[in-house]
C-alpha positions, 0 to 999 in steps of 0.5 A, spaced: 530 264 756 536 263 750 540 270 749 539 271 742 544 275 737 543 278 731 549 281 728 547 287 722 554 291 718 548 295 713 550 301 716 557 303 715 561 305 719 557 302 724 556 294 726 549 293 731 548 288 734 541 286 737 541 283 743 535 279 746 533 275 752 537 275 758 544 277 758 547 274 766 552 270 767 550 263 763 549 267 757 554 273 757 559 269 755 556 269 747 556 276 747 563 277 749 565 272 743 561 276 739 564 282 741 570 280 741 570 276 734 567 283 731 573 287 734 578 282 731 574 282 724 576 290 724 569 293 726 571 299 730 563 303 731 559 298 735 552 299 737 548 294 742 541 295 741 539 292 748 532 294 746 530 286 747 532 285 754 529 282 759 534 282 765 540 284 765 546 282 770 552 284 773 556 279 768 552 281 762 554 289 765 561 286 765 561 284 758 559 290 756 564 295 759 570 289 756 566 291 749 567 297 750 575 297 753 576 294 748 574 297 742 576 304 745 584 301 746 582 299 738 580 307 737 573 305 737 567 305 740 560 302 743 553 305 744 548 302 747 540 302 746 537 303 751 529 306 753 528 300 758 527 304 766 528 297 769 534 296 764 537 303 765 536 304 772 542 298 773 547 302 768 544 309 772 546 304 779 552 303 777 555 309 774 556 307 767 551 312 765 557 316 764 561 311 762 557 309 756 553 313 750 546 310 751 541 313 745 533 311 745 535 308 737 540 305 733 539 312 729 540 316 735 547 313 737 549 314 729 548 321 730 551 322 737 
């Protein structure tokens, strides 16, 4: 399955961009340029809603800790939604739970 992007700036501050598919090592490097680009284009409060994912692996877990690296030395920030158990359990394994603020909802990461 094709990684599918959707980039959506209608609430400011925050940037979300939808994540469908797969994100592993064929695909993740979309996302990186995506993540990059909105970074250097001035988006400082990102939100990966990752909802529409289907797997998820260490490549695609490696994009997203260099998003957020990024946009934390920019003094920003990236959330992530996330409800999935099986998409959850790679962050949980992984420790990055603690790294990342992972809300239910574009909404609840606006609000956290």
């Amino acid at each position: 399955m094709e990684l599918g992007l959707h980039v959506d700036t209608s609430r400011p501050p925050y940037t979300v961009i939808e994540v469908r598919g797969e994100l592993d090592v064929y695909s993740a490097p979309r996302l990186r340029e995506a993540l990059v680009e909105l970074v250097s284009e001035g988006h400082r409060q990102l939100i990966a809603n990752l909802e529409a994912v289907d797997f998820l692996d260490s490549t695609g877990l490696g994009v997203l800790v260099g998003g957020l690296k990024r946009l934390r030395s920019n003094d920003g920030d990236l959330a992530l939604v996330c409800t999935q158990s099986r998409i959850l359990k790679v962050f949980d394994i992984t420790g990055l739970t603690t790294v990342f603020r992972i809300g239910a909802s574009v909404d609840d990461c606006m609000a956290g």
